[in-house]
mmCIF file of the N, C-alpha and C atoms, coordinates in Angstrom:
data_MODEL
# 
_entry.id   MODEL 
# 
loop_
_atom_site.group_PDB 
_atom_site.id 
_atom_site.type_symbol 
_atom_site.label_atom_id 
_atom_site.label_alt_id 
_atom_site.label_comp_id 
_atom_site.label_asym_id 
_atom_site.label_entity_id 
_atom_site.label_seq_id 
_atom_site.pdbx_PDB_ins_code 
_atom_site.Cartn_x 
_atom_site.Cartn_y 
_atom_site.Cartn_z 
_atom_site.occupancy 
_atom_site.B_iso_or_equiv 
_atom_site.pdbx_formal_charge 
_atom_site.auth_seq_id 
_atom_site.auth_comp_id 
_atom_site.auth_asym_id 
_atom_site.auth_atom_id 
_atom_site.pdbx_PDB_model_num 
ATOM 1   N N  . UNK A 1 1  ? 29.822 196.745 142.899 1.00 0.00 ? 1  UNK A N  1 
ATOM 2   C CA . UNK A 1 1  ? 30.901 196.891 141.952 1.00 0.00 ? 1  UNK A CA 1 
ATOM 3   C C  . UNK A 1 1  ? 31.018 198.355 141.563 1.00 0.00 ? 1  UNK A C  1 
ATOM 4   N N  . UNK A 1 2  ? 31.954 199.155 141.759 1.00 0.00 ? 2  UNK A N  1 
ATOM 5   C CA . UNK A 1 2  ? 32.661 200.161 141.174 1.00 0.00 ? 2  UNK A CA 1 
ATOM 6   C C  . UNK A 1 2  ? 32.977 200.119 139.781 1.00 0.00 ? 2  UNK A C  1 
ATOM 7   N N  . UNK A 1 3  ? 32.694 201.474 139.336 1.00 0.00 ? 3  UNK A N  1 
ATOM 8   C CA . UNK A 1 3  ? 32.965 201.201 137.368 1.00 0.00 ? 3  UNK A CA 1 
ATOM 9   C C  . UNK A 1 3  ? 34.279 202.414 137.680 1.00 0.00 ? 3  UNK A C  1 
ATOM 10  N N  . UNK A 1 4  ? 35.376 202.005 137.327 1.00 0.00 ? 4  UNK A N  1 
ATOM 11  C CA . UNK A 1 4  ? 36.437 202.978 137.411 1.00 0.00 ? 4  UNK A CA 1 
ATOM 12  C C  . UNK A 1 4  ? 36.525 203.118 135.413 1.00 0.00 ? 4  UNK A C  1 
ATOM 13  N N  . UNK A 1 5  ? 36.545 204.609 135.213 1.00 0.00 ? 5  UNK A N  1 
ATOM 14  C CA . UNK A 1 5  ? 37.031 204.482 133.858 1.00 0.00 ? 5  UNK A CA 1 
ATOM 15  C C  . UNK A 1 5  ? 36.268 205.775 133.620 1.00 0.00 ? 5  UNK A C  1 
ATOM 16  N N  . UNK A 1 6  ? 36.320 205.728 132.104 1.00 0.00 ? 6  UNK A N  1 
ATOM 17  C CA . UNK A 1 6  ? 35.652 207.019 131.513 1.00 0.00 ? 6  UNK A CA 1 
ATOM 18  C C  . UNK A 1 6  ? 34.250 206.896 131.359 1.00 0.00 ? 6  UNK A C  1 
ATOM 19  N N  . UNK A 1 7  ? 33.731 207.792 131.952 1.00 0.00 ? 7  UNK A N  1 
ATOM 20  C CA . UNK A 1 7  ? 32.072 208.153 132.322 1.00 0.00 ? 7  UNK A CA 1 
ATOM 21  C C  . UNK A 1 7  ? 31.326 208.673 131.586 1.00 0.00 ? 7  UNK A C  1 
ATOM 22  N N  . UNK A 1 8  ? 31.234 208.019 130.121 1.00 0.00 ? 8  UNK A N  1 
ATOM 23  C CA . UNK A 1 8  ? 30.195 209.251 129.458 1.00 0.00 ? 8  UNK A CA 1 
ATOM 24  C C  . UNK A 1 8  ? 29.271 208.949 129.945 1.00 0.00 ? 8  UNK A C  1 
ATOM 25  N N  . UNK A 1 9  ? 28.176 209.593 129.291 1.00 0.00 ? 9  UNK A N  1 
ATOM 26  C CA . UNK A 1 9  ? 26.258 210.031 129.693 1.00 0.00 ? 9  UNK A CA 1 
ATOM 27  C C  . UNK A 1 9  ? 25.858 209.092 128.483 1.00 0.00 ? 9  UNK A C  1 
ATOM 28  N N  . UNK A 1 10 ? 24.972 208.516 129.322 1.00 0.00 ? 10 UNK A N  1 
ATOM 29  C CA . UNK A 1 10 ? 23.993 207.656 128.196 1.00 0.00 ? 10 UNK A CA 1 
ATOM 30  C C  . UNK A 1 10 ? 22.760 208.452 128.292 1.00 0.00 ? 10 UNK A C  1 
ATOM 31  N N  . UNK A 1 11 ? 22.242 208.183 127.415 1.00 0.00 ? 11 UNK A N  1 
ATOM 32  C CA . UNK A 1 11 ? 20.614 208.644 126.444 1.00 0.00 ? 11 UNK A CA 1 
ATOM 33  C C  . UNK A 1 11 ? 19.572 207.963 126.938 1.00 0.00 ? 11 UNK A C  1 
ATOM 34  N N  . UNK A 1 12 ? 18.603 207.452 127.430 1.00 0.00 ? 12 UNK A N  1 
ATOM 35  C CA . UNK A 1 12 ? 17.732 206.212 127.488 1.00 0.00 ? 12 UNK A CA 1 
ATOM 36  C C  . UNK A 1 12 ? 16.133 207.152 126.612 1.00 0.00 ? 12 UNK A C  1 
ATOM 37  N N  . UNK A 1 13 ? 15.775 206.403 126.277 1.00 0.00 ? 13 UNK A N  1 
ATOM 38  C CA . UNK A 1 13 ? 14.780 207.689 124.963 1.00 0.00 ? 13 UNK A CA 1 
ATOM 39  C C  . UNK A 1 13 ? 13.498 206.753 125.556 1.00 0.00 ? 13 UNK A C  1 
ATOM 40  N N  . UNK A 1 14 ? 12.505 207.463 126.503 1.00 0.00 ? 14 UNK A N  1 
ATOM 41  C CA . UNK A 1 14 ? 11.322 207.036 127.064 1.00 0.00 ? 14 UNK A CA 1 
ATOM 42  C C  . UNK A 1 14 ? 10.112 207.280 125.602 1.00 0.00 ? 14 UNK A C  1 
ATOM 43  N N  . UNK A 1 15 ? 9.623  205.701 125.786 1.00 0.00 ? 15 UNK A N  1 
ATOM 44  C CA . UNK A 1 15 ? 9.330  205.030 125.038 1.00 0.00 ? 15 UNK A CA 1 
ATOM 45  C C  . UNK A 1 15 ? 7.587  205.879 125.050 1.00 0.00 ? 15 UNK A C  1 
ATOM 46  N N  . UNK A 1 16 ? 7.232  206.367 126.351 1.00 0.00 ? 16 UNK A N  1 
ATOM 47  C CA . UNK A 1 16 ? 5.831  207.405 126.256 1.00 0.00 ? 16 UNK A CA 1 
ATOM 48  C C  . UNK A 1 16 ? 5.923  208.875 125.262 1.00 0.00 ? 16 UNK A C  1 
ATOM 49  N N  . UNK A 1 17 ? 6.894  209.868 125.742 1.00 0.00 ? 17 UNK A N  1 
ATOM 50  C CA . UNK A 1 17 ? 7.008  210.494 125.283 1.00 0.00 ? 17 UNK A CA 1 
ATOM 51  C C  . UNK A 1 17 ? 8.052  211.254 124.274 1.00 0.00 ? 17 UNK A C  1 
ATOM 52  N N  . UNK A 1 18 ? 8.883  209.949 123.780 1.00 0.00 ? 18 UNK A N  1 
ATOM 53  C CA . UNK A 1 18 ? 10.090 210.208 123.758 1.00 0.00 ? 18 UNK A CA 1 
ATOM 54  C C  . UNK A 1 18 ? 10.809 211.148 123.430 1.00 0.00 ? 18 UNK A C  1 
ATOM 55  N N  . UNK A 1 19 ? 11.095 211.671 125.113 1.00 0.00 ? 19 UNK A N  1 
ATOM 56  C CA . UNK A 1 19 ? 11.944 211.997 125.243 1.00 0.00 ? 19 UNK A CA 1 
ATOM 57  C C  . UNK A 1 19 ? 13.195 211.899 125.442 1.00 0.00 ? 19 UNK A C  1 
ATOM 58  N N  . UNK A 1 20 ? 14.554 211.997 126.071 1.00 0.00 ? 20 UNK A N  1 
ATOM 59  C CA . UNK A 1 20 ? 15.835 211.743 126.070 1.00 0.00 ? 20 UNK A CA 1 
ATOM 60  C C  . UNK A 1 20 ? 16.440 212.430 127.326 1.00 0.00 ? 20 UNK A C  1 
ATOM 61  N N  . UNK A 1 21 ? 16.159 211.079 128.046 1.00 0.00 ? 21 UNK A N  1 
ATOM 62  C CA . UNK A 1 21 ? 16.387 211.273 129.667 1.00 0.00 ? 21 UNK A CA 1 
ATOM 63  C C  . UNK A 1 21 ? 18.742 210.969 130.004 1.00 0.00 ? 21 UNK A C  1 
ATOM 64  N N  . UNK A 1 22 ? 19.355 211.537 129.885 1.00 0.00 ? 22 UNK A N  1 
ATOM 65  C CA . UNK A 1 22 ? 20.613 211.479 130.075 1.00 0.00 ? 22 UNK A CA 1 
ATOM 66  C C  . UNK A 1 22 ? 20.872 211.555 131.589 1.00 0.00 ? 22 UNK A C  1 
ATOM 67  N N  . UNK A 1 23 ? 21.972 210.788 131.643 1.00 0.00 ? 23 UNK A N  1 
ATOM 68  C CA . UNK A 1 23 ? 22.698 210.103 132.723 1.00 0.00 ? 23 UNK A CA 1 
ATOM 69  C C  . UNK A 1 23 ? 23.597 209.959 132.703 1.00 0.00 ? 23 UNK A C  1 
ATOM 70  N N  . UNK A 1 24 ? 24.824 209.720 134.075 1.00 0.00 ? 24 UNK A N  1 
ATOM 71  C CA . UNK A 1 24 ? 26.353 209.155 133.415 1.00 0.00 ? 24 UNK A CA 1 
ATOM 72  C C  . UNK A 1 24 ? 26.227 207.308 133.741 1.00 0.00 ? 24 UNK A C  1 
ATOM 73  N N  . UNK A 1 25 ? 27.190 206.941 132.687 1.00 0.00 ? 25 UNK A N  1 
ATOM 74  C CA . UNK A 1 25 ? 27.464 205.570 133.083 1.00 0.00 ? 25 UNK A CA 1 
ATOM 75  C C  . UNK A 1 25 ? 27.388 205.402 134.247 1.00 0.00 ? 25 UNK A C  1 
ATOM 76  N N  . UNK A 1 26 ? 28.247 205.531 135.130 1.00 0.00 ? 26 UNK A N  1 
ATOM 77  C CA . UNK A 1 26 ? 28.074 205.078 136.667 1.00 0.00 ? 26 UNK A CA 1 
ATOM 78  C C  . UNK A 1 26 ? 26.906 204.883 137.219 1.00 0.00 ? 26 UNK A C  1 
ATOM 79  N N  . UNK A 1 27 ? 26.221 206.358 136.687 1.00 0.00 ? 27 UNK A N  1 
ATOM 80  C CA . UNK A 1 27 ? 25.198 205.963 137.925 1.00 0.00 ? 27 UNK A CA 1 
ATOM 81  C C  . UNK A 1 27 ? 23.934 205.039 136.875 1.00 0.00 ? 27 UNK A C  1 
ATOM 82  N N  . UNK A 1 28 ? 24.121 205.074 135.575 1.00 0.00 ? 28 UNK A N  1 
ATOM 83  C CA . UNK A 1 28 ? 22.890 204.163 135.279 1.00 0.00 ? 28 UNK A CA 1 
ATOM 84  C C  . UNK A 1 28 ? 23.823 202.466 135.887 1.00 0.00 ? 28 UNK A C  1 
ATOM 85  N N  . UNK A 1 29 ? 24.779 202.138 135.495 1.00 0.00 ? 29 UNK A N  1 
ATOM 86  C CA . UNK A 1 29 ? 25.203 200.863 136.177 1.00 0.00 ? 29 UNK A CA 1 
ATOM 87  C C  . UNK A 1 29 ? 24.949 200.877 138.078 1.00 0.00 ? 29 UNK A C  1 
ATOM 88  N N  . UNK A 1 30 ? 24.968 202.058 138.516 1.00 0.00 ? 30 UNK A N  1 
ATOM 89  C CA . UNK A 1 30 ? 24.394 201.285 140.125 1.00 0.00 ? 30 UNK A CA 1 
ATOM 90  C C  . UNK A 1 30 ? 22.905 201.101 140.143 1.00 0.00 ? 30 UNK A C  1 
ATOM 91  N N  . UNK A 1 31 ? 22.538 202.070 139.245 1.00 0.00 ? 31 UNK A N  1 
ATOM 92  C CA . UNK A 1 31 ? 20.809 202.009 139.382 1.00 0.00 ? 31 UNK A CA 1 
ATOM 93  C C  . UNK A 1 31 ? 20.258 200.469 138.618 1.00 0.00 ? 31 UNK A C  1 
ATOM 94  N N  . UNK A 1 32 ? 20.743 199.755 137.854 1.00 0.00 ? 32 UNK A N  1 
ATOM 95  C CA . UNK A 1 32 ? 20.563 198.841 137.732 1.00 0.00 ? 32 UNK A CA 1 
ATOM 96  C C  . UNK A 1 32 ? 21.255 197.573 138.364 1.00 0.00 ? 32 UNK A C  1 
ATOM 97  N N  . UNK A 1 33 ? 22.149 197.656 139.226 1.00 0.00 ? 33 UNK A N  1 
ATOM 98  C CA . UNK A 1 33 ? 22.767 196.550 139.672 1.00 0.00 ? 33 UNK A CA 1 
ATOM 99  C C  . UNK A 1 33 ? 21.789 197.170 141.590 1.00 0.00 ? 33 UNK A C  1 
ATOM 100 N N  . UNK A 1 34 ? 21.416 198.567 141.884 1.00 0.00 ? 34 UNK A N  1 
ATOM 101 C CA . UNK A 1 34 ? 20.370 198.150 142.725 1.00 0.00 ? 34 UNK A CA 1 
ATOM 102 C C  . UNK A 1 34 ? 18.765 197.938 142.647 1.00 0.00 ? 34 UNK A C  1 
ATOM 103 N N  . UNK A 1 35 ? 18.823 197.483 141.541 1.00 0.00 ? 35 UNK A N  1 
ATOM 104 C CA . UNK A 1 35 ? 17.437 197.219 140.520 1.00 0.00 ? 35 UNK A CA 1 
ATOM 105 C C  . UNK A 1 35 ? 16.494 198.590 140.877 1.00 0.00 ? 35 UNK A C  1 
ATOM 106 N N  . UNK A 1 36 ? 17.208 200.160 140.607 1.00 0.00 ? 36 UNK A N  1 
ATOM 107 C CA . UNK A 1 36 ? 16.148 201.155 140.799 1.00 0.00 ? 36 UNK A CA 1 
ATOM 108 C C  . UNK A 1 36 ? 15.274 201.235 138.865 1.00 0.00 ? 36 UNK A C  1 
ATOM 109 N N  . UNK A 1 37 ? 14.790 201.921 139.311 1.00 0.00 ? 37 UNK A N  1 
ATOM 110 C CA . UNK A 1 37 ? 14.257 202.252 137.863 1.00 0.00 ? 37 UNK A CA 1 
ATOM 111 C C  . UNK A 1 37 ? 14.615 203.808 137.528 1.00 0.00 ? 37 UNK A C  1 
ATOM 112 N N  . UNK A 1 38 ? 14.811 204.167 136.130 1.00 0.00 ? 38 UNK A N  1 
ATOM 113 C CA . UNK A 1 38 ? 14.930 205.778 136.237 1.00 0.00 ? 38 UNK A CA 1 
ATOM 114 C C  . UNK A 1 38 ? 13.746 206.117 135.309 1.00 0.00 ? 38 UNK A C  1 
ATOM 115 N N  . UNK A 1 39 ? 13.117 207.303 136.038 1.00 0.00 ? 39 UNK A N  1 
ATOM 116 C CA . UNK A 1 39 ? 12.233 207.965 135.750 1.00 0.00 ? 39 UNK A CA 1 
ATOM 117 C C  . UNK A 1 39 ? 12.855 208.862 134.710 1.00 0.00 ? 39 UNK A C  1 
ATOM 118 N N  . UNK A 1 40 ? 11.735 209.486 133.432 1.00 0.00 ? 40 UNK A N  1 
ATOM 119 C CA . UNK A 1 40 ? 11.828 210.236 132.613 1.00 0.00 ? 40 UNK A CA 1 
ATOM 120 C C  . UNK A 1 40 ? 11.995 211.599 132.780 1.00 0.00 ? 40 UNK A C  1 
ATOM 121 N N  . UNK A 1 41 ? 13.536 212.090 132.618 1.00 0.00 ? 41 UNK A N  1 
ATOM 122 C CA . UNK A 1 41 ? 13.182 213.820 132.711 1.00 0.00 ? 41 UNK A CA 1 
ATOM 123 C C  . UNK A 1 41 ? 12.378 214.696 132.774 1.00 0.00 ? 41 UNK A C  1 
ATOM 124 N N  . UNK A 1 42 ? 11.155 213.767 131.259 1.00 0.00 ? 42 UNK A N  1 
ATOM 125 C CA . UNK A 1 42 ? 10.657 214.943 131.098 1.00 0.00 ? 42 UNK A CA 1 
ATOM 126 C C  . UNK A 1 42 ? 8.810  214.784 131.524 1.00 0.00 ? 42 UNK A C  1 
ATOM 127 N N  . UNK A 1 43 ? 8.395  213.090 131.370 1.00 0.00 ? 43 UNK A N  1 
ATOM 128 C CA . UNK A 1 43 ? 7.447  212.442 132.159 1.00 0.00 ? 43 UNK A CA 1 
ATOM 129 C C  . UNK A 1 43 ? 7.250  212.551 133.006 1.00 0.00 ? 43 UNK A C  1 
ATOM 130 N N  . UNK A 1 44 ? 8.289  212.291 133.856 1.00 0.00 ? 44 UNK A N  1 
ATOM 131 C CA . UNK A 1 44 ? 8.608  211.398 134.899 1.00 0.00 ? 44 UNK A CA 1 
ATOM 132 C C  . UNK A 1 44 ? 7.855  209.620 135.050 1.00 0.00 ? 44 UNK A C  1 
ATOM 133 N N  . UNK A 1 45 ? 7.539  209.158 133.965 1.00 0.00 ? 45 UNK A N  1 
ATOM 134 C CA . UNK A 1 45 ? 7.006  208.221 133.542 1.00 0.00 ? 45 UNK A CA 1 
ATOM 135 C C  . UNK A 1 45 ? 8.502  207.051 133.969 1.00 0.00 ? 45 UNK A C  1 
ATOM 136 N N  . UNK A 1 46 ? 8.331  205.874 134.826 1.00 0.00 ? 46 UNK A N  1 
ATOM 137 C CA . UNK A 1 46 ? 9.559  204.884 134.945 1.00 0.00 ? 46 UNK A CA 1 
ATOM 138 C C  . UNK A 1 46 ? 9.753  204.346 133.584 1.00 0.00 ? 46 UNK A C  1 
ATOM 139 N N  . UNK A 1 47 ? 11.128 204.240 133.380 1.00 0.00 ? 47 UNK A N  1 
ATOM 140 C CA . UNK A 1 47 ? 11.438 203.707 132.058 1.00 0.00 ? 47 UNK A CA 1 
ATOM 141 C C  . UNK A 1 47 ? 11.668 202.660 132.353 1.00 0.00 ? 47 UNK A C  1 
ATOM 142 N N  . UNK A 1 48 ? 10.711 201.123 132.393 1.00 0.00 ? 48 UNK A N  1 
ATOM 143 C CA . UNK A 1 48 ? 11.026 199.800 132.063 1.00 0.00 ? 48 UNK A CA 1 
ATOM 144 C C  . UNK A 1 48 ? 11.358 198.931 130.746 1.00 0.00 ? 48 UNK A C  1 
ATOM 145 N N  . UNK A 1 49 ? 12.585 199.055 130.594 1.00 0.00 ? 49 UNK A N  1 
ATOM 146 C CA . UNK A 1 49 ? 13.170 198.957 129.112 1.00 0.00 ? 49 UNK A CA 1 
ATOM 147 C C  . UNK A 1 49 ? 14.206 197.299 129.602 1.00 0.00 ? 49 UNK A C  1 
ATOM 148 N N  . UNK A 1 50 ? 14.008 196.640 128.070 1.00 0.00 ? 50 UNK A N  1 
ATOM 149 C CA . UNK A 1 50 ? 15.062 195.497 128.274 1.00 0.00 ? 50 UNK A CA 1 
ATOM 150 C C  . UNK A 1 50 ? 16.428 195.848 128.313 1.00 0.00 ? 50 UNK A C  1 
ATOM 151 N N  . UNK A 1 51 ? 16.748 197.452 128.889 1.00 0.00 ? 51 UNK A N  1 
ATOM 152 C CA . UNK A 1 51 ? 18.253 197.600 129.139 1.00 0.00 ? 51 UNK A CA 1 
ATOM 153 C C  . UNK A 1 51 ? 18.476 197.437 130.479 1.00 0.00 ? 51 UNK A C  1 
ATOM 154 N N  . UNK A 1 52 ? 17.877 196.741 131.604 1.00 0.00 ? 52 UNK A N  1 
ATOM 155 C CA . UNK A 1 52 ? 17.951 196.414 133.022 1.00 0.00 ? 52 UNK A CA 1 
ATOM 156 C C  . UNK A 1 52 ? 19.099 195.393 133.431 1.00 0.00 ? 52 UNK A C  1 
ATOM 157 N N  . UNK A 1 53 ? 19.673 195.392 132.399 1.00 0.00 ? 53 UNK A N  1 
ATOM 158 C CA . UNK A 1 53 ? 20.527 193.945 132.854 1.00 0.00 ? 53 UNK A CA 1 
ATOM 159 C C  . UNK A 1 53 ? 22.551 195.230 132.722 1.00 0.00 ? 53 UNK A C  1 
ATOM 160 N N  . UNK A 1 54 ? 23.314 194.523 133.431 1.00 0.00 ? 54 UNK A N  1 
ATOM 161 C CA . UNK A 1 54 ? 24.413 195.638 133.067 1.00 0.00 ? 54 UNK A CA 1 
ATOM 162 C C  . UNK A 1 54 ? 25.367 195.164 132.008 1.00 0.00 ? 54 UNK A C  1 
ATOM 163 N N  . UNK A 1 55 ? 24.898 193.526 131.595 1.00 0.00 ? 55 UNK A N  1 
ATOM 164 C CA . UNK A 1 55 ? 25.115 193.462 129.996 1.00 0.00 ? 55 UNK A CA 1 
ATOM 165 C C  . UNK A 1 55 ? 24.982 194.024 128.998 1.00 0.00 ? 55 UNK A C  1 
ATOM 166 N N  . UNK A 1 56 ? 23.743 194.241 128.960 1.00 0.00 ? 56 UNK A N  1 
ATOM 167 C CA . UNK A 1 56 ? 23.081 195.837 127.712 1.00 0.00 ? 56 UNK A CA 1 
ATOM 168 C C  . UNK A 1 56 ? 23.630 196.788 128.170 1.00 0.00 ? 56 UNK A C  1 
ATOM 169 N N  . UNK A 1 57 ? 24.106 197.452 129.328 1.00 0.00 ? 57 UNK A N  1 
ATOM 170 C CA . UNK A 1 57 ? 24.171 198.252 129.810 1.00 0.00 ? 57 UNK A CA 1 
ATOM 171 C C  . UNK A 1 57 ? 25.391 198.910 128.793 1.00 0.00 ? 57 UNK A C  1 
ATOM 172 N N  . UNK A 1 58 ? 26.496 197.823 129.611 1.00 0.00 ? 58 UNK A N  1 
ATOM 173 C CA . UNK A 1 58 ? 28.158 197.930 129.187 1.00 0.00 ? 58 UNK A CA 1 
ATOM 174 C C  . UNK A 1 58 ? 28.031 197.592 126.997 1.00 0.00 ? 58 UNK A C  1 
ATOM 175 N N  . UNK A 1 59 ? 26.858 197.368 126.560 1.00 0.00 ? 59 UNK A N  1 
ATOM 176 C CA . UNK A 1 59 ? 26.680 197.009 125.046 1.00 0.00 ? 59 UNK A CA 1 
ATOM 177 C C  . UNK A 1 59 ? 26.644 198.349 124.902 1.00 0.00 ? 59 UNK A C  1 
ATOM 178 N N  . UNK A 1 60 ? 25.590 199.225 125.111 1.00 0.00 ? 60 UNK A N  1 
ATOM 179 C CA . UNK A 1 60 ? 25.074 200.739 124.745 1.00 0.00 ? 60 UNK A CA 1 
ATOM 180 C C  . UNK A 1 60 ? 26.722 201.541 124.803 1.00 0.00 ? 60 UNK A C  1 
ATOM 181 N N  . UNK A 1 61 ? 27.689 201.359 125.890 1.00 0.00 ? 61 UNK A N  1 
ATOM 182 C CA . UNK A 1 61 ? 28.464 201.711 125.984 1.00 0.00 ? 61 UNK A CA 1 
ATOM 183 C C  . UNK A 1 61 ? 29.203 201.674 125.063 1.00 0.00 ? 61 UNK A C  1 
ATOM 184 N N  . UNK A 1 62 ? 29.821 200.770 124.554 1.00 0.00 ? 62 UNK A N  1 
ATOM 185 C CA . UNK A 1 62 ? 30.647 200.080 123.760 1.00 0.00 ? 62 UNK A CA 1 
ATOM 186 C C  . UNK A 1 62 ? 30.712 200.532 122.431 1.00 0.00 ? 62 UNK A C  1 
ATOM 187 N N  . UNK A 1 63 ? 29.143 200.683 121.933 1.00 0.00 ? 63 UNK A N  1 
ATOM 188 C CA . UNK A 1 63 ? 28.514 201.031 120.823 1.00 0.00 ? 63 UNK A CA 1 
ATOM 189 C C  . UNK A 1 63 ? 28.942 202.357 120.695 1.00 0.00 ? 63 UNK A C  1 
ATOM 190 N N  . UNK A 1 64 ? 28.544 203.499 122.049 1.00 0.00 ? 64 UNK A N  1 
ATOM 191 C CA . UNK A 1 64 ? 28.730 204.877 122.008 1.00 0.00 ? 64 UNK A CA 1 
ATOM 192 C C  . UNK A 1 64 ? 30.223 205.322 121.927 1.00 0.00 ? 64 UNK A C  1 
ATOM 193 N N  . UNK A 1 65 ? 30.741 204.238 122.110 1.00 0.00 ? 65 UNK A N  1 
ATOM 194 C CA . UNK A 1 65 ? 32.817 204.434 122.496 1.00 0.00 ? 65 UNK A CA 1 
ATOM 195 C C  . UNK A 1 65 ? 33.299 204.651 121.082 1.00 0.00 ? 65 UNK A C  1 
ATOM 196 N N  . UNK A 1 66 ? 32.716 203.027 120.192 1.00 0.00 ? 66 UNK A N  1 
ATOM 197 C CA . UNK A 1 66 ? 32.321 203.282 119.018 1.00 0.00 ? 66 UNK A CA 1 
ATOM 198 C C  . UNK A 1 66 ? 32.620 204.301 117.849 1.00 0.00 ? 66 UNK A C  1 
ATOM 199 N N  . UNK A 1 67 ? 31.240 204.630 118.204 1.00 0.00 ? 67 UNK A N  1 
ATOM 200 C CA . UNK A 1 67 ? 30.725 205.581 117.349 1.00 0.00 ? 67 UNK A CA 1 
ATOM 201 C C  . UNK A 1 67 ? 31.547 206.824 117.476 1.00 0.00 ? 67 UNK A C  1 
ATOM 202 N N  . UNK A 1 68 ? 31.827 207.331 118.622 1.00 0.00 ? 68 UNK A N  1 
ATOM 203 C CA . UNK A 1 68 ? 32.877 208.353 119.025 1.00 0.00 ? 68 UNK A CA 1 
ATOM 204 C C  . UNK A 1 68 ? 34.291 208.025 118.237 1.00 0.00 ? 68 UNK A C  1 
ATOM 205 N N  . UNK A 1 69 ? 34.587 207.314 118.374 1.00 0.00 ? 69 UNK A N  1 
ATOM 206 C CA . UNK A 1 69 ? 35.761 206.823 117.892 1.00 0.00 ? 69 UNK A CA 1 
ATOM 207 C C  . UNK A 1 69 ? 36.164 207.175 116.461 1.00 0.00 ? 69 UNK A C  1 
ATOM 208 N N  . UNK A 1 70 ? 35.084 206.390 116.201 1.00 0.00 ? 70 UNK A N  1 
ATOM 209 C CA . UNK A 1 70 ? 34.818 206.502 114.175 1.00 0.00 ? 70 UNK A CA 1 
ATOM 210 C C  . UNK A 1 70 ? 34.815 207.882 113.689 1.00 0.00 ? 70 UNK A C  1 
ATOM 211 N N  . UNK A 1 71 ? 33.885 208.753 114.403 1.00 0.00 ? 71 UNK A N  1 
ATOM 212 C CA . UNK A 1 71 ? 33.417 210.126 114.226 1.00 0.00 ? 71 UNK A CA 1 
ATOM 213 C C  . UNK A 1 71 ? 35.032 210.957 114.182 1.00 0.00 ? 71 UNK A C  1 
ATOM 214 N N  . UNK A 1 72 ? 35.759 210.412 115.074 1.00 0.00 ? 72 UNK A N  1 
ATOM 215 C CA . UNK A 1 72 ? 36.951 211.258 115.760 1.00 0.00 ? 72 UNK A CA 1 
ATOM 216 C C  . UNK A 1 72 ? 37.509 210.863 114.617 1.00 0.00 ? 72 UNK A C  1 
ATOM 217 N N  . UNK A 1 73 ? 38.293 209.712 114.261 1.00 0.00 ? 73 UNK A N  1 
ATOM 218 C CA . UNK A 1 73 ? 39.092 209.710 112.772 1.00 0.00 ? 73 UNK A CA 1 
ATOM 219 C C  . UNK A 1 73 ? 38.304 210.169 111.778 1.00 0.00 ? 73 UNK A C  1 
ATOM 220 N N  . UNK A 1 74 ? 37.277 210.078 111.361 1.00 0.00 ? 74 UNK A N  1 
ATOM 221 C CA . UNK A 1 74 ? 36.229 210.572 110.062 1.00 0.00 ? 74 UNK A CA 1 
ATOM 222 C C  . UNK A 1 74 ? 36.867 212.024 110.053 1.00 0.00 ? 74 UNK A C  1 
ATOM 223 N N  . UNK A 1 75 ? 36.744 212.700 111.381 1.00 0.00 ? 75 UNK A N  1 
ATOM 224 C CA . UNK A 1 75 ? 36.945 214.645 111.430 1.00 0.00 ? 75 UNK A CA 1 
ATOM 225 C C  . UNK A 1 75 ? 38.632 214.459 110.716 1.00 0.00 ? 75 UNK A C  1 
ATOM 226 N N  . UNK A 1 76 ? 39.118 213.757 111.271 1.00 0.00 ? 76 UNK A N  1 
ATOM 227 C CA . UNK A 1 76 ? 40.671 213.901 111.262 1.00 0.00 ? 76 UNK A CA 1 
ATOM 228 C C  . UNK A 1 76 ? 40.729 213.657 109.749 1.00 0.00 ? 76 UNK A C  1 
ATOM 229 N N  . UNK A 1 77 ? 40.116 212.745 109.109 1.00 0.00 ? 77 UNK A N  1 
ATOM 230 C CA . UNK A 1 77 ? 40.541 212.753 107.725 1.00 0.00 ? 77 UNK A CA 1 
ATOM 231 C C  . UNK A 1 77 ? 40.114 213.789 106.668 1.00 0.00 ? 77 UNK A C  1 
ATOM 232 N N  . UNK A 1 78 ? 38.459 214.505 107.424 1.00 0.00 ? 78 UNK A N  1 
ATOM 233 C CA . UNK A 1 78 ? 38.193 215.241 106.757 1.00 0.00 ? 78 UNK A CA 1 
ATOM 234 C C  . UNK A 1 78 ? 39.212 216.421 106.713 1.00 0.00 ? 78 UNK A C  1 
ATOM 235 N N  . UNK A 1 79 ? 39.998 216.976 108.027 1.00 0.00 ? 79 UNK A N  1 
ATOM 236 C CA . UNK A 1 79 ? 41.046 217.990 107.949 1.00 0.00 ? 79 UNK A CA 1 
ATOM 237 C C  . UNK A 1 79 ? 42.046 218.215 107.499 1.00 0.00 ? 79 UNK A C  1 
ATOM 238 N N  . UNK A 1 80 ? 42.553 216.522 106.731 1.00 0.00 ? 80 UNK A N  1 
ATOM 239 C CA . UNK A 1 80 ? 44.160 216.965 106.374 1.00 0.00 ? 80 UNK A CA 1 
ATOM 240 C C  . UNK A 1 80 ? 44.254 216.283 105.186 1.00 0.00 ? 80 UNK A C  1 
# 
């Protein structure tokens, strides 16, 4: 499956050292629909997290669309 659309970067925050390993959507949705694992930027420790499924996946998304969203009118009201 192809993800056509807007590609932000997700965060995944490794649970050893946490750090804050970034990615774009796309490729964390193929890496989990070809069940890879992604290693930690800054570890390189595999991050086995209950976000393996591309249900959570497309949730984290949603959340971050979100939050962007909110942030974007919040600025706008603060300006005028």
């Amino acid at each position: 499956m192809d993800y056509i659309g807007i590609d932000p970067a997700v965060g995944l925050e490794c649970s050893h050292c946490d750090s804050i390993t970034r990615l774009r959507y796309s490729d964390l949705l193929r890496r989990v629909q070809d069940g890879e694992q992604v290693p930690c930027g800054n570890c390189e420790r595999l991050m086995l997290h209950d976000w393996t499924t591309v249900n959570v996946v497309q949730n984290i998304i949603k959340r971050r669309m979100r939050e962007a969203h909110e942030a974007k009118h919040g600025r706008r009201a603060d300006t005028a």
